[in-house]
C-alpha positions as CSV (number, residue, x, y, z in Angstrom):
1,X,152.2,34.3,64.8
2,X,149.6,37.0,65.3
3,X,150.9,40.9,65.4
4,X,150.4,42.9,68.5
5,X,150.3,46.8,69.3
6,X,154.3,47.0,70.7
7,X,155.6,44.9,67.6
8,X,153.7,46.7,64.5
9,X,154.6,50.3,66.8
10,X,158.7,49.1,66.8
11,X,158.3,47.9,62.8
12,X,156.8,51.6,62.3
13,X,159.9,53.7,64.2
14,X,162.5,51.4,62.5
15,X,161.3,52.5,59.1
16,X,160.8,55.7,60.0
17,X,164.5,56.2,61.8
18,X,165.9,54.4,58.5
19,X,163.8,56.0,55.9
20,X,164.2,59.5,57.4
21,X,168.2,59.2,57.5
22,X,168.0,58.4,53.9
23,X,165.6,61.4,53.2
24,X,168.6,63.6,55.6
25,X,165.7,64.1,58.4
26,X,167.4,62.6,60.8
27,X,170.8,61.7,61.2
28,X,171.6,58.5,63.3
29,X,175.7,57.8,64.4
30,X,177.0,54.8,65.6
31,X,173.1,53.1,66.0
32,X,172.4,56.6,68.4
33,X,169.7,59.5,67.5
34,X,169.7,62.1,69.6
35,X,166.8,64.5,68.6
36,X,167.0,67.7,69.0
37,X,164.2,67.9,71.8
38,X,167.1,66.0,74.1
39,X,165.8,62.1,73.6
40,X,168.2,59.6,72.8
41,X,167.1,56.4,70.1
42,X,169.8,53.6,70.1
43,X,169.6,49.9,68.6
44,X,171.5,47.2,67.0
45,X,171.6,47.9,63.1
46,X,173.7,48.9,60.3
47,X,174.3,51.3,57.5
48,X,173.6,49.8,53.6
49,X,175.3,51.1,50.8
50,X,172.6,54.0,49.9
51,X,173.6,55.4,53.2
52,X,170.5,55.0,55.3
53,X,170.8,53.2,58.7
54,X,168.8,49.9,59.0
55,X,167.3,49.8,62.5
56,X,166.8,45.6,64.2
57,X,163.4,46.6,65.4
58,X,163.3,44.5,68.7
59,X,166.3,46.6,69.6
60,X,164.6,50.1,69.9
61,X,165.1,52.0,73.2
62,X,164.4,55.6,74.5
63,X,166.0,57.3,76.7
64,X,167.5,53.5,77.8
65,X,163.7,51.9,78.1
66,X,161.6,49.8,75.5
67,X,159.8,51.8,73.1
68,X,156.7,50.3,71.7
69,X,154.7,54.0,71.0
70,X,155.7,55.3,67.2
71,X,153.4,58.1,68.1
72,X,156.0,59.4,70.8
73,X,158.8,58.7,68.3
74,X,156.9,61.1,65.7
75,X,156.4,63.9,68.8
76,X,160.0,63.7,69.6
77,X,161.4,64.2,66.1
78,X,158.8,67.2,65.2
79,X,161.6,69.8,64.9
80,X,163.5,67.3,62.7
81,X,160.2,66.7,60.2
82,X,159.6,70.4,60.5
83,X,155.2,69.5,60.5
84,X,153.0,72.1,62.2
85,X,151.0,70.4,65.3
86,X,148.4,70.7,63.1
87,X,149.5,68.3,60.4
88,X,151.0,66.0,63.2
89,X,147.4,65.2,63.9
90,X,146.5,64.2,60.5
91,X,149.6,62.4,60.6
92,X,148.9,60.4,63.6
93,X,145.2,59.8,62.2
94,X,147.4,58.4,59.3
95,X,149.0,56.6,61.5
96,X,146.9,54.7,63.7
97,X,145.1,53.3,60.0
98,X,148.8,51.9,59.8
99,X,148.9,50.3,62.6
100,X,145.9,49.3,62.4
101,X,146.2,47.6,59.0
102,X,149.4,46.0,60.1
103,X,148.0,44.8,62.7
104,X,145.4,41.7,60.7
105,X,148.4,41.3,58.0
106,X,149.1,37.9,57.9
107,X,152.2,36.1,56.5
108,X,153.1,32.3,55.7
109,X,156.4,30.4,55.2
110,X,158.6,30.5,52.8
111,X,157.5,27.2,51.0
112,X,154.2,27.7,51.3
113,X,154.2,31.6,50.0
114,X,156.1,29.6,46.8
115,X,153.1,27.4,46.3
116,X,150.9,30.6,45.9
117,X,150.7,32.1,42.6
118,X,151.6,35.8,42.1
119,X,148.1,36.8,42.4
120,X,147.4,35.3,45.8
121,X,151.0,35.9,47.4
122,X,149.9,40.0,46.9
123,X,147.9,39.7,50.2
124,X,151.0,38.3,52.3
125,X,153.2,41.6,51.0
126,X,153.6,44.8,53.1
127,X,153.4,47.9,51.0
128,X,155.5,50.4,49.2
129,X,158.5,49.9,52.0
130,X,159.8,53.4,51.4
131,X,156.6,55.4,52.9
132,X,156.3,55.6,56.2
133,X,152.4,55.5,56.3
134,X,152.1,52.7,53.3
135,X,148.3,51.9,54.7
136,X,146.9,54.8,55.8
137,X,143.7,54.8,53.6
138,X,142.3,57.8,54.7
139,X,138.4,57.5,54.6
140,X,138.8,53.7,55.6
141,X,136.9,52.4,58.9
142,X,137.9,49.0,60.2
143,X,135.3,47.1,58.5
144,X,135.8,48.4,55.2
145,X,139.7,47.7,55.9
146,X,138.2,44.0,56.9
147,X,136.3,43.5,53.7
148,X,138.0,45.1,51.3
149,X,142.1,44.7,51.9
150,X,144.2,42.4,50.5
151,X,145.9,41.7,53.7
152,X,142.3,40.4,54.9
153,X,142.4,37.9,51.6
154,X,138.5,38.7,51.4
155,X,136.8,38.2,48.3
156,X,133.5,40.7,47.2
157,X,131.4,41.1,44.1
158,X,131.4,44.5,42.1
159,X,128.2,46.8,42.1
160,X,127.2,48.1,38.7
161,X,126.0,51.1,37.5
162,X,125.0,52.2,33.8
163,X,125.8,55.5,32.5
164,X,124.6,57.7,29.3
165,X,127.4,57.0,26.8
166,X,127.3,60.4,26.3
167,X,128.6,61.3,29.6
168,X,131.6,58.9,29.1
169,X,134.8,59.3,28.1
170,X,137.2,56.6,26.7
171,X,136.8,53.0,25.1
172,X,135.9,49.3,25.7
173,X,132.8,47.4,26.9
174,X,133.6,46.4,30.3
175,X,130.4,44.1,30.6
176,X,131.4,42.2,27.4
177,X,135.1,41.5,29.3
178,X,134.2,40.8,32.9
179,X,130.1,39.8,33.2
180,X,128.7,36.4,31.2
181,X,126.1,36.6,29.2
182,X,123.5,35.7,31.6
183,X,124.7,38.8,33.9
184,X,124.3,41.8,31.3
185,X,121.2,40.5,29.7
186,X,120.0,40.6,33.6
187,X,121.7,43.5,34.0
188,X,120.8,45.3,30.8
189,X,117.1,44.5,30.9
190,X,114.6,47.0,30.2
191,X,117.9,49.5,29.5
192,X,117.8,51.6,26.6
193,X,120.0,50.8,23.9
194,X,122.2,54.2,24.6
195,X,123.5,53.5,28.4
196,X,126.8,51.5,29.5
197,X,127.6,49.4,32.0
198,X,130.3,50.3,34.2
199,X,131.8,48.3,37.5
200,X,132.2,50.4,40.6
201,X,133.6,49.7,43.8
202,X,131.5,48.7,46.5
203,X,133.0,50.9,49.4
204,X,133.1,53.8,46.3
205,X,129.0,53.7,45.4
206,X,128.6,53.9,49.7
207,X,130.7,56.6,50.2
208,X,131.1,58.9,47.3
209,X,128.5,57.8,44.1
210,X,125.6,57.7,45.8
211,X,125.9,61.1,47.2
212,X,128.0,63.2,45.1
213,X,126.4,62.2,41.6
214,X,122.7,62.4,43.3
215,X,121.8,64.9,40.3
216,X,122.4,62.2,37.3
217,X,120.9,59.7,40.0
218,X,117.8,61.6,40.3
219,X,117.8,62.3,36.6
220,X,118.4,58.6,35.6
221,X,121.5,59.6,33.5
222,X,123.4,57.3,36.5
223,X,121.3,54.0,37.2
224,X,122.3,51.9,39.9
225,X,122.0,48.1,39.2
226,X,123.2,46.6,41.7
227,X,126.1,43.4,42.5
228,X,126.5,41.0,39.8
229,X,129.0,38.9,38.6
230,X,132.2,37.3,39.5
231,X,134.4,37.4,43.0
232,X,137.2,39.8,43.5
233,X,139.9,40.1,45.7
234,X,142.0,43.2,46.1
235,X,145.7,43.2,45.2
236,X,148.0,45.2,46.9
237,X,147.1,48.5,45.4
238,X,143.7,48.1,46.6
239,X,141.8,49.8,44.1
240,X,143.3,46.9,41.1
241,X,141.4,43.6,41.6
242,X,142.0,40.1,40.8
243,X,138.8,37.9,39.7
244,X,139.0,35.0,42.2
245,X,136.3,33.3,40.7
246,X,137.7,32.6,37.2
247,X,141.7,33.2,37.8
248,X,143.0,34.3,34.6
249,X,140.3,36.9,33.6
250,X,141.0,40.7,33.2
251,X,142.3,42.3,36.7
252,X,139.8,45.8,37.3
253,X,141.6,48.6,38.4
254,X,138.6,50.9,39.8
255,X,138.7,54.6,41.5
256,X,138.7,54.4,45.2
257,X,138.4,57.8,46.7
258,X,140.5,57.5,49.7
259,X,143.9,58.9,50.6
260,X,146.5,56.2,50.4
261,X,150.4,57.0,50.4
262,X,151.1,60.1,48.5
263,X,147.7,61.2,46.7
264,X,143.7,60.3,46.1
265,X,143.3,57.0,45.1
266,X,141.2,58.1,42.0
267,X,141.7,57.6,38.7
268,X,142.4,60.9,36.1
269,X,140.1,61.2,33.0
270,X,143.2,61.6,30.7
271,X,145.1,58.8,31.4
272,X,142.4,56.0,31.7
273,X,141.6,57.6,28.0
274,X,145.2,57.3,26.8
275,X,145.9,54.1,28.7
276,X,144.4,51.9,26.4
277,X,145.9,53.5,23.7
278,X,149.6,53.5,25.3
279,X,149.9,50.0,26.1
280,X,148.5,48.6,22.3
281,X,151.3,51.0,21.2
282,X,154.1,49.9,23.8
283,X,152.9,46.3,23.1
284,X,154.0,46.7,19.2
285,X,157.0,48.4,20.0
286,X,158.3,45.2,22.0
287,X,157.0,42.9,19.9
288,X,159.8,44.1,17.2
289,X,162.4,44.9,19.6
290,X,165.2,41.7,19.8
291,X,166.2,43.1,23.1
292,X,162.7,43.2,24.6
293,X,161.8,39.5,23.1
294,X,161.1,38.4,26.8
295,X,159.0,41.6,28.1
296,X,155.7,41.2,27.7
297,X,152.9,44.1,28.0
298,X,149.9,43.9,29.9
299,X,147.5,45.5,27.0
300,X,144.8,47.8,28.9
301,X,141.8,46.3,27.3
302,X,139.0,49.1,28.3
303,X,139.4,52.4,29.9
304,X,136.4,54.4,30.4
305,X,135.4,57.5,33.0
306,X,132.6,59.8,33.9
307,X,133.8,63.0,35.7
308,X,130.7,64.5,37.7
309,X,129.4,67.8,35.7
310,X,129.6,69.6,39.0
311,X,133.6,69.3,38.9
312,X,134.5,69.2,35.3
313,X,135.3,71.9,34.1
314,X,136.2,74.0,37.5
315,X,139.6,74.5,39.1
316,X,138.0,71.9,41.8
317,X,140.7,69.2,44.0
318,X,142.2,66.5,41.4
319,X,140.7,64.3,44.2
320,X,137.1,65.8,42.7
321,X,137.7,64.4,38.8
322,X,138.5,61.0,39.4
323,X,135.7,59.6,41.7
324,X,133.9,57.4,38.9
325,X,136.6,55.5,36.4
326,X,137.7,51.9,35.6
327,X,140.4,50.2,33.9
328,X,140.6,46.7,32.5
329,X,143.7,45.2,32.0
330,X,144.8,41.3,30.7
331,X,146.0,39.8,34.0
332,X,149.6,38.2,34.1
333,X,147.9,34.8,34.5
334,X,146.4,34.7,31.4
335,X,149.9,35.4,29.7
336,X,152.3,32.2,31.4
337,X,152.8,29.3,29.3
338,X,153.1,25.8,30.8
339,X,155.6,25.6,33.6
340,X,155.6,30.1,34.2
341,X,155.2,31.6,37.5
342,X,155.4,35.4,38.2
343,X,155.7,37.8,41.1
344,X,155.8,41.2,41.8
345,X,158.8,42.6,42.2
346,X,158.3,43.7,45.9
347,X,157.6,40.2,47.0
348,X,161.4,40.2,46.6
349,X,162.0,41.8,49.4
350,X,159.3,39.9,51.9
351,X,160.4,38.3,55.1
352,X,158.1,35.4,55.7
353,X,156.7,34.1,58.8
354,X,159.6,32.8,59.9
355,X,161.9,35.8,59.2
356,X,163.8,34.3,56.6
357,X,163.6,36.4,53.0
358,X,161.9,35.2,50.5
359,X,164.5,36.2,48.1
360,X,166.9,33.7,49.5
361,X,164.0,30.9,49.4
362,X,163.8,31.6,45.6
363,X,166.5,31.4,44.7
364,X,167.4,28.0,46.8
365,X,164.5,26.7,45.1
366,X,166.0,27.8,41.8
367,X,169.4,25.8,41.8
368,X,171.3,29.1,40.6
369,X,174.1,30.6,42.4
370,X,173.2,34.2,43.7
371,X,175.1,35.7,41.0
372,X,174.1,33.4,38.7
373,X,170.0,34.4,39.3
374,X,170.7,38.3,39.4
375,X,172.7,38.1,36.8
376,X,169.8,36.9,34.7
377,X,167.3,39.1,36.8
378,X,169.3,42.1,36.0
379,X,169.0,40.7,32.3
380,X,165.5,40.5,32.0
381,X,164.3,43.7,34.5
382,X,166.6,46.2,34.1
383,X,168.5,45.9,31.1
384,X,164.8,45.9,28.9
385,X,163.7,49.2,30.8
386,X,166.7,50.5,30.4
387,X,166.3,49.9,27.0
388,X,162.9,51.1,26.5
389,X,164.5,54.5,28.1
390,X,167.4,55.0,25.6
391,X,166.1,54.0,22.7
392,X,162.0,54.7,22.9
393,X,162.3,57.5,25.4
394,X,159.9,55.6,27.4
395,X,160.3,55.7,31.0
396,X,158.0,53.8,33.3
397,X,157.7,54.1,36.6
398,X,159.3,51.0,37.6
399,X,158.3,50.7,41.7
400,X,157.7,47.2,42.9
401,X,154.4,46.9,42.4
402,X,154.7,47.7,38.6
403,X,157.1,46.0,37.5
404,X,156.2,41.9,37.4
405,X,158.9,39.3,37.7
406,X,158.5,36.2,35.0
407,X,159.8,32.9,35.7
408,X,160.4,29.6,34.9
409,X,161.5,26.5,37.8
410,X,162.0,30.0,39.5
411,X,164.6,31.4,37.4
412,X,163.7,35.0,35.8
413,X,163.0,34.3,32.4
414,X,161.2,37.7,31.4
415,X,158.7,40.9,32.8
416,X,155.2,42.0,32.7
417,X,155.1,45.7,32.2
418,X,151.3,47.2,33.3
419,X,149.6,50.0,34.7
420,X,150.1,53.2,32.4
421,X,147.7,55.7,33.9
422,X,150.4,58.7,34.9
423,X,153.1,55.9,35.2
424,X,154.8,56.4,31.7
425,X,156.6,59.0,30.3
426,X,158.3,59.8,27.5
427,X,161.4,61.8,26.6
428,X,160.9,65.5,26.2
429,X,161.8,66.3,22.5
430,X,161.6,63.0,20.8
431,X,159.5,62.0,18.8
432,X,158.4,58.2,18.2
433,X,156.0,58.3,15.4
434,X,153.7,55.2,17.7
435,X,153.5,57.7,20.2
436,X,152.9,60.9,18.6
437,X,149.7,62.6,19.4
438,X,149.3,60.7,22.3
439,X,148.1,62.7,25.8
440,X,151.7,61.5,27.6
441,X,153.6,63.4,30.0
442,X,157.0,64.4,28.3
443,X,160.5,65.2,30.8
444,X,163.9,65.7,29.9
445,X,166.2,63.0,30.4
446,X,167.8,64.0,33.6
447,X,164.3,63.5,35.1
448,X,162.8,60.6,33.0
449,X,166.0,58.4,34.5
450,X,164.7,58.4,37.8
451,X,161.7,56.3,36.6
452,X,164.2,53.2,36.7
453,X,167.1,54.6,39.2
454,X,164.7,55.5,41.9
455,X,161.4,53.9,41.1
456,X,163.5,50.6,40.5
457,X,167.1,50.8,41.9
458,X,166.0,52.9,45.4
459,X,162.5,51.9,45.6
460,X,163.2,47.6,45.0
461,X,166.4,47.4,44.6
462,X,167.7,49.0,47.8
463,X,165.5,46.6,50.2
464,X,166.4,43.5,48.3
465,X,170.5,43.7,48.5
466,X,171.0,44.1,52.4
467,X,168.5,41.3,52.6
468,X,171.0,39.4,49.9
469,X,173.8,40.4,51.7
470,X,172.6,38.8,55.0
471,X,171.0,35.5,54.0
472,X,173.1,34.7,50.9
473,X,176.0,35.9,51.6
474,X,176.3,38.6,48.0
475,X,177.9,42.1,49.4
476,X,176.0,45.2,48.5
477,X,179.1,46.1,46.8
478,X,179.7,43.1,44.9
479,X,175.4,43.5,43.9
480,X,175.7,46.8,42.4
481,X,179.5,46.2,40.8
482,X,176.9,43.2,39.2
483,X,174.4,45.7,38.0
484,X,176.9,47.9,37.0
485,X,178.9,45.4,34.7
486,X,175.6,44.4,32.9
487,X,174.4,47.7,32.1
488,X,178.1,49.0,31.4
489,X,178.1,46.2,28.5
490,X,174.6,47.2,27.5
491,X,176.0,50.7,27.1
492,X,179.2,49.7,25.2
493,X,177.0,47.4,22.5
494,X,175.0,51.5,22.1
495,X,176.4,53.9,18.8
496,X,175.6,56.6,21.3
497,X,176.1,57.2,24.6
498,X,172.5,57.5,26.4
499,X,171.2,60.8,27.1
500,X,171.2,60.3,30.7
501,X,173.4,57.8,32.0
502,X,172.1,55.2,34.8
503,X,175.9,55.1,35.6
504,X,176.8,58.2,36.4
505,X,178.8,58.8,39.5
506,X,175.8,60.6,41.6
507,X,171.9,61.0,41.2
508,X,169.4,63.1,42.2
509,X,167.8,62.0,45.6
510,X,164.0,62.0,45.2
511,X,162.2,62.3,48.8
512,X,158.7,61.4,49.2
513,X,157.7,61.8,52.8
514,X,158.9,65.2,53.2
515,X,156.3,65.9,51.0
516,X,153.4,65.1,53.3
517,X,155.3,66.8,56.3
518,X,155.5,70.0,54.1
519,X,151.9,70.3,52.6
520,X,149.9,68.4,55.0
521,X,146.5,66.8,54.0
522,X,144.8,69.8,52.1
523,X,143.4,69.7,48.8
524,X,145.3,70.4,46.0
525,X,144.4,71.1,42.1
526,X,147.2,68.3,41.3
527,X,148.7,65.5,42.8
528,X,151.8,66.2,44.7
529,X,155.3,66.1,43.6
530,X,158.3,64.4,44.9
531,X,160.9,67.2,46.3
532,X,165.1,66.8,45.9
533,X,167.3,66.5,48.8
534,X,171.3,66.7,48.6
535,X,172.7,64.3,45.4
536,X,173.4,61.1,46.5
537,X,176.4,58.6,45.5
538,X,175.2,56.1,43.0
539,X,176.5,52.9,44.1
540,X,176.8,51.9,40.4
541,X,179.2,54.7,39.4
542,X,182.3,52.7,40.0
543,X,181.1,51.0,36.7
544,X,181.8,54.0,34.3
């Protein structure tokens, strides 16, 4: 059934109203909101156990009559979000490519998104369900949303450019891993031998290459070769692509310089340097870890990037730095023996077209019980991250979109662990000889936990139990007390106790959108950083 304006606007206020209780913006009793500039929000809905209400959409009204506007919702809670008028108009800009986005996502039924591999079912899924603008894609005009989303399932070529190695930093040949040999001795002719091949985005050369690097342009350091090779189609990142053409081939993660959620969808010189690196070196750590005999890494075969001299070495906006990079990684295809399937973890928590969640049509599919399948999801996700924390002091930032569910008739049977530019840490202090000397962000252990406990547990976890709870008939409580008996045993089998418990009784809460209402949409040197609100009660606690 095709979206319209007043059902995309009610979806946008009843994240907002449940997002923004959970972030202590806003503060909903007894499925009422009265604002402080005097309007009243009820609906039908109910609290979950992280203590954040979760609002029945259809059921919105204002003041007593329909609401189908999220921009008036957004006006009336201004004193609550505390956002000048100024950044309310950026925000409503923001907004409007939401909507607008929402508005040709398409969705399928249950049966039919199971037929789809995990590849394919990426441009079905919503975004990152805890951001209130999850498509903004600032810079974006409607066609370029039309050719180049992945809810618009359209496929595209790559341009190429080719680049003095000189001016590049990093490793890998990404013509030798995505073009045959036809295309880059069509590509490469009449090139000197010193020049290499890079991939760029098409909506990237139109908008920022072909302008801002017009000096290397003009002095041929930056040759434009035009579009060549293999079909694409964008995964739910946007800026990582799937090769349509040959399913199974390396994904390409590329910079795309628009504003999408919290920063610049670039990609940093650093960590497309060390990515590569990182994941050979996580890859041989779980290879001769017992515990992690079912995680698999997606090794980063190529990472290479060419910061415009203009920018380099000047305090310019991060946004600047990472306008011309590219990342190749082994795609989770390639990896699945006979009879595998995989999906992102934030399919999980997708309603298909018929409203019913595709959790629950997993898991009917499976044969398992539903404590039977989470006991063994809980097994294969959480228990080898954990792991990887306590005992590597690696943390990855485990959000839905990282973190890729293996399976076998539809049972969990492993994960793929990718995407390691800023999205591993390790543990301030140790020191893992595999890792020393690498250019990796180090935290203490209070603050690497939240990689897992709010990457994972608040930013997956949280929107797959009420769905459980309603459709299968597993409590929230009785979810967690699941969690929490797994990892308690994990923890007992340890000589030590970890240095930063998942258990303990209460956690930091970690608040993205407040973020955006307090800084705006101005440049900044660095990306921005997730604030604290009050500690909130970790549903797993009872488990100590």
């Amino acid at each position: 059934m095709k979206n319209s304006w007043a059902k995309v606007n009610r979806k946008l206020i009843a994240r907002a109203i449940s997002e923004l209780s959970f972030e202590e913006v806003v503060c909903p009793v007894e499925n009422k909101l009265t604002l402080k500039n005097g309007a009243v929000y009820t609906f039908s809905g109910k609290n979950n156990i992280w203590g954040n209400v979760l609002v029945e959409p259809e059921t919105l009204r204002r003041n007593g009559e329909e609401i189908s506007d999220a921009g008036i919702f957004f006006r009336d809670s201004l004193p609550e979000t505390g956002m000048s008028e100024f950044v309310l108009g950026q925000f409503f800009e923001e907004m409007s490519n939401t909507l607008s986005a929402d508005m040709i996502a398409r969705n399928l039924p249950g049966e039919k998104l199971l037929s789809l591999d995990g590849d394919e079912i990426q441009s079905y899924l919503d975004g990152h369900p805890k951001i209130l603008l999850n498509k903004g894609r600032m810079g974006w005009t409607a066609e370029d949303s039309a050719l180049y989303s992945p809810e618009s399932g359209k496929t595209f070529k790559l341009l190429w450019v080719a680049v003095e190695k000189s001016l590049l930093s990093g490793t890998g040949n990404p013509a030798a891993l995505l073009l045959s040999d036809k295309d880059q001795a069509t590509l490469k002719f009449n090139l000197p031998a010193n020049y290499t091949l890079l991939p760029v985005h098409p909506w990237q050369w139109e908008n920022i290459i072909e302008t801002q690097y017009r000096n290397e342009i003009e002095k041929g350091t930056l040759r434009f070769l035009g579009k060549a090779g293999d079909l694409y189609r964008a995964q739910v990142s946007l800026r990582t692509l799937t090769n349509v053409s040959h399913p199974g081939l390396p994904d390409v993660k590329l910079s795309l310089s628009i504003l999408n959620t919290s920063c610049v969808r670039g990609l940093p010189e650093s960590s497309v340097v060390t990515g590569p690196k990182v994941s050979k070196t996580l890859k041989m750590v779980v290879e001769n870890d017992k515990i992690l005999a079912r995680t698999e890494v997606l090794t980063e075969l190529a990472g290479l990037s060419f910061v415009n001299p203009l920018y380099k070495n000047t305090e310019a906006p991060y946004r600047l730095k990472e306008t011309l990079g590219v990342v190749i990684r082994e795609s989770a295809l390639s990896k699945l023996a006979k009879g595998e399937s995989h999906q992102l973890t934030a399919a999980l928590f997708h309603r298909d077209s018929d409203g019913v969640p595709f959790i629950k049509t997993l898991i009917d599919k499976s044969g398992l019980s539903v404590t039977e399948w989470f006991g063994a999801y809980f097994c294969e996700v959480v228990i080898p991250l954990y792991h990887l924390q306590v005992k590597y002091g690696v943390g990855l930032v485990a959000h839905g979109q990282n973190i890729m569910l293996k399976m076998k008739e539809f049972r969990p049977s492993g994960i793929f662990i990718k995407d390691f530019q800023g999205d591993l840490r390790l543990l301030e202090g140790l020191k893992i000889p595999p890792f020393e000397g690498l250019d990796i962000t180090r935290l203490p252990a209070h603050y690497l936990i939240h990689d897992l406990f709010t990457g994972h547990f608040i930013t997956v976890l949280r929107f797959i139990s009420p769905l459980v709870e309603e459709s299968l008939g597993l409590s929230e409580k009785d979810f967690y007390q699941l969690l929490g008996k797994i990892i308690g045993a994990y923890e007992q089998g340890l000589s030590t106790r970890p240095a930063a418990s998942i258990l303990r009784p209460r956690m930091e809460r970690v608040l993205l959108n407040k973020v955006r209402f307090a800084i705006g949409y101005g440049d900044t040197q660095a990306r921005p950083l997730p604030i604290l609100g009050t500690e909130l009660k970790n549903p797993l606690g009872d488990n100590l």
